[in-house]
C-alpha positions in Angstrom: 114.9 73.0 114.7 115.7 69.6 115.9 115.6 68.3 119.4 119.6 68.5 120.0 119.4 72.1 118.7 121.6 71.6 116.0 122.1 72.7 112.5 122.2 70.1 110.0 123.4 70.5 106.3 119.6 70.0 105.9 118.5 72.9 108.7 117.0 75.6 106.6 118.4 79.1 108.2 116.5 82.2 108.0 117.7 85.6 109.7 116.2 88.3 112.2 117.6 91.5 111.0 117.5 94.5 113.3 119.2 97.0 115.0 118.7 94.9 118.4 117.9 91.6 116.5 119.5 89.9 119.7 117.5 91.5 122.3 114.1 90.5 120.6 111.8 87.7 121.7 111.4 87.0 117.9 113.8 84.5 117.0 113.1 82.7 120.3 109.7 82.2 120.3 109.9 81.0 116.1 112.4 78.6 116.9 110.1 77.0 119.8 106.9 76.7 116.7 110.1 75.1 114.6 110.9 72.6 117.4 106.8 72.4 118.4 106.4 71.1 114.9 109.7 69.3 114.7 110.7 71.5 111.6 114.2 71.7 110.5 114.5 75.4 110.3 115.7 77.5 112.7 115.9 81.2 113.0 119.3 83.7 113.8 119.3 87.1 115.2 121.3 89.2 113.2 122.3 92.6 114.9 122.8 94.4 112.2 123.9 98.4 112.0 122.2 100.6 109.4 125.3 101.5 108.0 125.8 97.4 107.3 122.5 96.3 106.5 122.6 96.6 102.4 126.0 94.8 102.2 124.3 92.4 104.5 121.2 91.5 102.3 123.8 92.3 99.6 125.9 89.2 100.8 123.2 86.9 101.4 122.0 86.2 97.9 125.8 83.7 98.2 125.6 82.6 101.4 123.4 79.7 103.2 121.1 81.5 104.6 117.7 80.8 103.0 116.0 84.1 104.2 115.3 86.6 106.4 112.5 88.7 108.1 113.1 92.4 108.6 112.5 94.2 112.1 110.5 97.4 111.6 113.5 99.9 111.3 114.5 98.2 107.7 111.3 97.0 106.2 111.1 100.0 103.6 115.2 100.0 102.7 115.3 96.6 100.9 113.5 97.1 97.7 116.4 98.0 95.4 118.5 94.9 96.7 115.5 92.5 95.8 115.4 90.7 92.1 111.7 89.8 92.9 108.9 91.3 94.8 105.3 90.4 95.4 102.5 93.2 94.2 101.5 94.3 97.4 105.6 95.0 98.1 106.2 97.1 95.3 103.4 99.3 95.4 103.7 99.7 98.9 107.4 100.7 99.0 108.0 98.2 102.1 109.5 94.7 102.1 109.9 92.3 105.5 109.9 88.9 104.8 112.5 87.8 102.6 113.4 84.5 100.4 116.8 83.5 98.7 116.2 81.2 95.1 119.3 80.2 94.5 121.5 83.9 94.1 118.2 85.9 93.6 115.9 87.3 96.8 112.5 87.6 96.4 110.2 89.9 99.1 107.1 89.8 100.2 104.9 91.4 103.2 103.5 89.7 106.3 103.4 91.9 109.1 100.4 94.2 107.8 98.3 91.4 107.5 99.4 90.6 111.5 97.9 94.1 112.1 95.0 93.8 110.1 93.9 90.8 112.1 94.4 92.0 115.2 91.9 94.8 114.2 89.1 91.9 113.2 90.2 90.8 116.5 89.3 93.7 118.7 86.0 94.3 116.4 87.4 97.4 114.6 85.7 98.8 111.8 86.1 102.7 112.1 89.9 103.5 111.7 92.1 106.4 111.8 95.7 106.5 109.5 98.2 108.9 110.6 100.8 109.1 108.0 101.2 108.3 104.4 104.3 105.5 104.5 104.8 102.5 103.2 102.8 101.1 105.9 99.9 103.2 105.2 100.2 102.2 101.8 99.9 98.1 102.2 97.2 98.4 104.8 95.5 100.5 102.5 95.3 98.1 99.5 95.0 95.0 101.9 92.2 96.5 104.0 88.8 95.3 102.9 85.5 95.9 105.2 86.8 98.9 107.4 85.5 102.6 107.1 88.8 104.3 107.2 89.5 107.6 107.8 93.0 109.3 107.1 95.2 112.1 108.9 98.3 113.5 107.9 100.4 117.4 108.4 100.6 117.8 104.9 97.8 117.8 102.8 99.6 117.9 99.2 101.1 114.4 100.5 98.0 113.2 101.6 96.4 114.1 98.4 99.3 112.3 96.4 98.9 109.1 98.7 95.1 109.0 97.7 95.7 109.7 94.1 98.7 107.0 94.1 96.2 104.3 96.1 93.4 105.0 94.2 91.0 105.7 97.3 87.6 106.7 96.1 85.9 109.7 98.2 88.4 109.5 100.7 88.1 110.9 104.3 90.5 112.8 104.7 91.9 115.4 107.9 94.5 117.3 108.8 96.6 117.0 112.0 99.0 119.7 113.7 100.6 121.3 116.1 97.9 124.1 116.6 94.5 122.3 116.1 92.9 120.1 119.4 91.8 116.4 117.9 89.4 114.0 119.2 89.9 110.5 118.1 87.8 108.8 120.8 85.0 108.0 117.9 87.2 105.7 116.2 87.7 101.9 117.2 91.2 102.3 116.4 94.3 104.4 115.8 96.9 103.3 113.4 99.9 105.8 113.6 102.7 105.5 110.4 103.4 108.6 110.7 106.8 111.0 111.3 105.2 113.2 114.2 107.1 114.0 117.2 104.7 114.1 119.4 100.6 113.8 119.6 100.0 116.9 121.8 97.3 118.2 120.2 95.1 114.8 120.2 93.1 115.5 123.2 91.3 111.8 123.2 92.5 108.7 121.8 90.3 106.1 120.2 89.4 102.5 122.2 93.1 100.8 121.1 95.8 102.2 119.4 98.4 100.5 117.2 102.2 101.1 115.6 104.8 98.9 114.6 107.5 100.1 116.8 109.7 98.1 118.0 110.7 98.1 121.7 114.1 99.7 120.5 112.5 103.0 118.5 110.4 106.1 120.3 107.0 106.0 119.8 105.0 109.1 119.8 101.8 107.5 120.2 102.6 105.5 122.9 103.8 108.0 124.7 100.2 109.9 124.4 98.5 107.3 125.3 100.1 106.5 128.1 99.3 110.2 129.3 95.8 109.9 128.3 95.2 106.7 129.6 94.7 105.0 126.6 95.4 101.4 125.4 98.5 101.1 123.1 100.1 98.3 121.1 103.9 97.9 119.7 105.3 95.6 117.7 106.2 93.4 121.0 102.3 93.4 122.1 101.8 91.3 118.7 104.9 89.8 119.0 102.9 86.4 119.1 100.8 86.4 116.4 103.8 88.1 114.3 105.8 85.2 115.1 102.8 82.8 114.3 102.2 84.3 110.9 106.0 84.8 109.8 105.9 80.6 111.0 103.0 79.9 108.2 105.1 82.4 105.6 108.0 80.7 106.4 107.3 77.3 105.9 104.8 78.2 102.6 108.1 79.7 101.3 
């Protein structure tokens, strides 16, 4: 972004899709490392309805827009719309940093790496993974150094997940409505998962992550508020989401 704020037939434009693009610190606080670093990029919130969001990404391998990063509630429906995707994005299922080559988009992931970090960062080594999404799935293959342990309410999916990942001698639990779980011996809890509710967790662990958005309910968070515990969103690493998507951005 240059210092009149202005596009330029040379300003490189990249989009914030989400639900609530607009209401988001994101695009804000990239367009300040843009201007910081006198970059001519700058970033757009794009409030974008479910409903809308393939014709959107549809549309955007014609238009100006050089790419996009995905908020939370879209990073696993862009695959089929993408002509190229990294490894880690098609074996994970998820996609939510985006890149337009002339009419082609390719995708990529950088927000798992984000999380993974911030795990280094608070000295995690023993995790717990509730849930077998696409999210489970990249931090999965990405994670290197960390005893991980993981939960899920179906054990036939869990078992699938494993297989499909290739997890040697995995640890694995099951979590439900009518069992009492203590997860105060891990360093952290990573929740993916679809549950309603964490009633029957009767201890957290030290910190506990997800990447919901301000925007979507969060289960965990709402345990851990009653339990006392410490919880993290997507807008608690807001900064250092912003930060990496800056360094992704401008490798291209």
């Amino acid at each position: 972004m240059n210092n009149a704020n202005q596009i330029s037939q040379q300003t490189q434009l990249f989009g914030y899709i989400g639900e609530h693009a607009g209401s988001s610190r994101f695009s804000a606080l990239l367009n300040k490392l843009f201007k910081e670093n006198q970059d001519d990029f700058m970033m757009l919130p794009m409030n974008i309805r479910r409903d809308d969001f393939f014709f959107t990404l549809s549309n955007m391998k014609k238009s100006h827009v050089n790419g996009a990063i995905l908020s939370n509630e879209y990073v696993t429906q862009s695959l089929d719309i993408l002509d190229e995707a990294s490894a880690l994005a098609r074996r994970s299922g998820m996609c939510d940093i985006l890149f337009r080559e002339g009419e082609k988009l390719r995708g990529d992931i950088y927000s798992i790496r984000v999380l993974l970090e911030q795990l280094k960062d608070f000295k995690a080594t023993k995790i717990a993974i509730i849930g077998t999404n696409p999210h489970a799935k990249a931090l999965s293959l990405l994670a290197c150094g960390f005893q991980l342990s993981y939960f899920s309410d179906n054990l036939e999916e869990l078992n699938s997940f494993c297989e499909e990942m290739e997890l040697h001698q995995p640890d694995l639990n099951r979590i439900a409505p009518d069992m009492q779980i203590d997860l105060s011996g891990f360093d952290a809890v990573l929740d993916f998962s679809e549950l309603a509710n964490f009633d029957m967790v009767t201890k957290l662990a030290l910190t506990n992550f997800d990447m919901k958005n301000t925007q979507e309910y969060s289960a965990l968070k709402s345990r851990a508020v009653q339990l006392g515990a410490e919880y993290r969103g997507y807008e608690s690493m807001i900064d250092a989401l912003t930060q990496q998507a800056y360094r992704a951005i401008k490798k291209g």
